[in-house]
N, C-alpha and C positions, 0 to 999 in steps of 0.2 A: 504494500500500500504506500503512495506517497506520503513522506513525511514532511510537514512544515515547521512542526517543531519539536522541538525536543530539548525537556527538561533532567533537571541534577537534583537529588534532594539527597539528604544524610538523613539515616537513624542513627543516633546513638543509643544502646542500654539504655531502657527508662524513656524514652520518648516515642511516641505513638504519632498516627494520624488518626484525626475525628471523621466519622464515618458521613460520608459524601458522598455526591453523585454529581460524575464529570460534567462542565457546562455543555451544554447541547450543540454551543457551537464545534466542538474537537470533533465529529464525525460518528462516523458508526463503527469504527474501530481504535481501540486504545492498545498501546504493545508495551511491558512491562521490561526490563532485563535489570536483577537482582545480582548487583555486583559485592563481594565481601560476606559477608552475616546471612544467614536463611533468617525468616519473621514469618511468625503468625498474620494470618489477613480471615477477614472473616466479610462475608458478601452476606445480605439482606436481602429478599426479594421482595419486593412492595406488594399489597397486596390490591392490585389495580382493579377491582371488579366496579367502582363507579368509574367512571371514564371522566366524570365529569371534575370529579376531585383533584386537584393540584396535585403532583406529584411528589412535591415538599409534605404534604398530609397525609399521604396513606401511610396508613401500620403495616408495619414490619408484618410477614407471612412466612419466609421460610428461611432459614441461619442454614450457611455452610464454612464451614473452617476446615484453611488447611494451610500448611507449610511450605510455602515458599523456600524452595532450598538455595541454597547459596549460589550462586551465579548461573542461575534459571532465568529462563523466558515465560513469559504467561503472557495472555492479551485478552480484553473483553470486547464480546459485541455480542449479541442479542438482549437479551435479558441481563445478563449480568453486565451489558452496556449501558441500558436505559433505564431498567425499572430494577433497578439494585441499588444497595449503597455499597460501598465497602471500606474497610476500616487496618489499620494495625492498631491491637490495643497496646499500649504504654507499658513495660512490661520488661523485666531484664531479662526472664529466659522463658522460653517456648518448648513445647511439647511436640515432637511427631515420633508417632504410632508408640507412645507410651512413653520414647523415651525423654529426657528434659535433656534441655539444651542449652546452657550460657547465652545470651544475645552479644553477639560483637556489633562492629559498627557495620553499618549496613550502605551502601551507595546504590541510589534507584535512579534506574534513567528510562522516563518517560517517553515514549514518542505517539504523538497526536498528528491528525490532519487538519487543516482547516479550511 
């Protein structure tokens, strides 16, 4: 997919992102690549059965969590594009498949269209 931009963000241990949903202008594809630290992320899916309701108002309907492994790719587009939130909780160490894990520092680079 063309990119037009593309963003640098740092986690450090103990610092999170507040759960969001990308502005409508980035496109119908967002592309993740997780450089350094794997993180817990945790996606929302709204639960859109009035249509008429703002998007910012609907209740949370279904939680999925999962680990982001350390210099992984992920990308979102349908549902988990539009009608999701998603989050990293604040947090020094994270769990995948039972085990816990330390958080190191984490380097995220975003790529959007516009």
């Amino acid at each position: 997919f063309p990119v037009t931009i593309a963003q640098v963000n740092e986690l450090l241990p103990g610092q999170g992102v507040e759960p969001h949903t990308d502005s409508y202008g980035y496109g119908d594809l967002i592309a993740t690549v997780t450089l350094g630290a794997g993180v817990t992320t945790i996606f929302r899916i709204k639960d859109i059965s009035d249509q008429d309701q703002a998007q910012d108002q609907a209740q949370d309907q279904e939680e999925y969590t999962f680990y982001a492994q350390p210099n992984s790719v992920y990308y979102m587009e349908g549902d988990a594009r539009w009608n999701a939130t998603h989050e990293v909780p604040g947090a020094t160490e994270d769990t995948d498949d039972g085990t816990i894990i330390p958080r190191g520092r984490q380097v995220v680079l975003v790529f959007r269209h516009v």
